[in-house]
C-alpha positions as CSV (number, residue, x, y, z in Angstrom):
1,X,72.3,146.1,57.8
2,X,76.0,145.4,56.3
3,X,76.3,142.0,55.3
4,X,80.0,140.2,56.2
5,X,80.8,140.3,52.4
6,X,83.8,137.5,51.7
7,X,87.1,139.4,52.0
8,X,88.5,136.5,49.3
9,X,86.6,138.7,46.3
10,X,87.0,142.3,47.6
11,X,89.2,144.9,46.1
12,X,91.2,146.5,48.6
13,X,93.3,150.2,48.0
14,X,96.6,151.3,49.5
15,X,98.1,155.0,48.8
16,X,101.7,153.2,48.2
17,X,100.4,150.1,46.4
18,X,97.5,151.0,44.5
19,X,94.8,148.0,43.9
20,X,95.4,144.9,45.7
21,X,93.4,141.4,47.1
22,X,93.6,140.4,50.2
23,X,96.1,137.8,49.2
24,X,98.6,140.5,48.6
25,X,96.9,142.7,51.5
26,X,98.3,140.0,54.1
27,X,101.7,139.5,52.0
28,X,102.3,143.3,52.6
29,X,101.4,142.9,56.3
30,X,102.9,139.9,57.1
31,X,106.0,141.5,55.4
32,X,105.8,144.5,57.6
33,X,105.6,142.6,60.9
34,X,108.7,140.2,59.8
35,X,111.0,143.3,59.3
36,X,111.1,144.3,62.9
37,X,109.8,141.1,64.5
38,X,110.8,142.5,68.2
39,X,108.6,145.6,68.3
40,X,105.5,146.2,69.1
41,X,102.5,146.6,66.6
42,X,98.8,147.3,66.8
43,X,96.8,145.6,64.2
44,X,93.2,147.9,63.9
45,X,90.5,147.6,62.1
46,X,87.6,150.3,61.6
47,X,84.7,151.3,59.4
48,X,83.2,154.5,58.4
49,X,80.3,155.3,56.1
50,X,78.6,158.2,54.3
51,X,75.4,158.6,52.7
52,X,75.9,158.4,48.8
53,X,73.9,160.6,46.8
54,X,70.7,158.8,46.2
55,X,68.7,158.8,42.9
56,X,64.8,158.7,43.3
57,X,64.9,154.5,42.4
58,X,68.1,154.1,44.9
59,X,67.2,156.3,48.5
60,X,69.3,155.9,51.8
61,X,72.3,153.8,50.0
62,X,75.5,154.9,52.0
63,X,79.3,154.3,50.7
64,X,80.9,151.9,53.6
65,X,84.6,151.7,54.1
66,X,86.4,149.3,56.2
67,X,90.3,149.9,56.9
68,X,92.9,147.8,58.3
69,X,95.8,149.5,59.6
70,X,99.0,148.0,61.0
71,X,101.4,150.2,62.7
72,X,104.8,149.9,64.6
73,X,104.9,152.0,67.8
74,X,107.3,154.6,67.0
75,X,107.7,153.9,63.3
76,X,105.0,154.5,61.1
77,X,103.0,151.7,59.5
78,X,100.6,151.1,56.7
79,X,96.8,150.8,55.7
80,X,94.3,149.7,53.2
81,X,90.5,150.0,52.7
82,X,87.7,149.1,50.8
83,X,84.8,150.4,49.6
84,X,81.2,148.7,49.3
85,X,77.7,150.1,48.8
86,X,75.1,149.5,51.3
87,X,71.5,149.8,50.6
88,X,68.5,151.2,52.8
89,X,70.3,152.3,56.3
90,X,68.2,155.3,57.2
91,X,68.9,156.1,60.8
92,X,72.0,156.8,62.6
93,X,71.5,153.7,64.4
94,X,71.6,151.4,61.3
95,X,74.6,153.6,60.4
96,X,76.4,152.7,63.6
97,X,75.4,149.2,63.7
98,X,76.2,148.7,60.1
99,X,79.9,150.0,60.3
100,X,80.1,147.9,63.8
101,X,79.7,144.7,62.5
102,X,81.1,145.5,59.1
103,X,84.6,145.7,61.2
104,X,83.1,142.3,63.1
105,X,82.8,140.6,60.2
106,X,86.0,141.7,58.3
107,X,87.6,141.4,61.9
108,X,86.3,137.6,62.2
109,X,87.7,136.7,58.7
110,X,90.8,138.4,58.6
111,X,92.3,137.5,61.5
112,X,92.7,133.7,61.0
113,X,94.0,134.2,57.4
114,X,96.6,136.6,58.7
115,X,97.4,134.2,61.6
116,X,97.8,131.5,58.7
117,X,100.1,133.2,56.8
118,X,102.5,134.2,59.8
119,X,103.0,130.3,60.4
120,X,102.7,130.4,64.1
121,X,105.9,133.0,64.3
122,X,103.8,136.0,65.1
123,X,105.6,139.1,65.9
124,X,103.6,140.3,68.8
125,X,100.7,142.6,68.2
126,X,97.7,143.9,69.9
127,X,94.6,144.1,67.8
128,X,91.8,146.3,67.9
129,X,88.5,147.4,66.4
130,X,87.6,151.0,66.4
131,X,83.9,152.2,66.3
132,X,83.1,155.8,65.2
133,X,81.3,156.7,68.4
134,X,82.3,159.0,71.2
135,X,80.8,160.5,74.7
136,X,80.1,164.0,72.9
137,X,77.3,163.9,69.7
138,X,74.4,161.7,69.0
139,X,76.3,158.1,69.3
140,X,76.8,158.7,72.9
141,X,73.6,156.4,73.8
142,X,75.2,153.6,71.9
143,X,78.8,153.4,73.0
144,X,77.8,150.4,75.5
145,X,75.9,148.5,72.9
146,X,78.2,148.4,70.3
147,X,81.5,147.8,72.3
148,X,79.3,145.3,74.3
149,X,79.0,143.6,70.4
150,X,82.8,144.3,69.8
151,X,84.1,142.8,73.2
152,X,81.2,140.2,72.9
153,X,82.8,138.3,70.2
154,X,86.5,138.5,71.5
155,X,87.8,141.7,70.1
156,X,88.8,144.9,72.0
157,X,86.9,147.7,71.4
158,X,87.9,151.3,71.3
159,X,85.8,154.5,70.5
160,X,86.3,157.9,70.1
161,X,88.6,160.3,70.5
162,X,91.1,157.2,70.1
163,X,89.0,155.4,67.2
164,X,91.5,156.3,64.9
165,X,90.6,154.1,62.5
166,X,87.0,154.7,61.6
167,X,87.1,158.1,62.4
168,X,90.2,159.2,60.9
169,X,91.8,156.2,58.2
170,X,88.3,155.3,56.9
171,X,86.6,158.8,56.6
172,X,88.9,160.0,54.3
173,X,88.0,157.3,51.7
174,X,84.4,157.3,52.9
C-alpha cells in the first residue's frame, strides 16, 4: 500500500509552470485565491494510478499520481501533480485503497501548510477529495469503504462521475 511520502521533497508539475516544490505549489495557490478573494473556490485533491510496465525483477509496480486542483466557480483555475512509483499492488483493491489514502495523506499534509501560508485570511473554499470509483464497473463494492475512509478522517468525499480529479486531472499524467 502507498506510503504518505513527505510533500516537503516531492517534485510537483504544472502545464503553465513547469517543475515546482510545494513551496512554490502553495505560492501559486495562495496567489490564485488572493486575486478574487470574494468568489468561490473548490480546493480538490485526487489520485490515479496505472500499472507500469514491469520487468521480470520489478512485477505489479504501478505509476501513482496525485493532483491538486483549485478552481474558481465560473473562472477557470489551475492544477499540479506528481508522480511516484509504487511497488507490489496486484489487485484492484490495493489499487483503490492505495490511490485512497495517497489523496489522505497528501490531503492531511497539505492542507495545514496551505492554511499557513494564507495567514488566517482565507478566501472561502470548499475542499474535496475525489476517489476513482463509481456505481457502474468493478469499484462499485468499494464506494462505502473508501468514502467511509475519506469522510472518516474529516474530508468530503466524492466519486464518480463527479471525481473529476482522479478520474479526469490525474489519469492523464498517470
Amino acid at each position: 500500500m502507498a506510503g504518505g511520502s513527505d510533500i516537503n521533497e516531492a517534485v510537483f508539475q504544472s502545464v503553465t509552470h513547469g517543475e515546482l516544490s510545494i513551496i512554490e505549489v502553495i505560492k501559486l495557490i495562495k496567489s490564485f485565491l488572493e486575486e478574487e478573494p470574494d468568489s468561490v473556490y473548490s480546493l480538490v485533491v485526487g489520485t490515479d494510478s496505472h500499472e507500469k510496465n514491469s520487468s521480470p525483477n520489478r512485477k505489479h509496480v504501478i505509476n501513482l499520481v496525485t493532483a491538486i486542483l483549485v478552481h474558481r466557480r465560473g473562472f477557470g483555475g489551475k492544477y499540479f501533480w506528481r508522480r511516484k512509483e509504487v511497488p507490489n499492488i496486484h489487485t484492484l483493491r490495493e489499487k483503490i485503497y492505495a490511490e485512497t489514502y495517497e489523496s489522505l495523506y497528501f490531503a492531511t499534509d497539505f492542507v495545514p501548510k496551505l492554511k499557513k501560508s494564507l495567514n488566517g485570511k482565507s478566501p472561502s473554499y470548499n475542499l474535496e477529495i475525489h476517489i476513482d470509483v463509481g456505481e457502474h464497473g468493478d469499484t462499485r463494492e468499494m464506494i462505502k469503504e473508501v468514502v467511509g475512509i475519506v469522510s472518516g478522517n474529516g474530508f468530503v468525499a466524492k466519486t464518480k462521475p463527479v471525481a473529476y480529479a482522479a478520474s479526469s486531472v490525474a489519469d492523464r499524467h498517470t
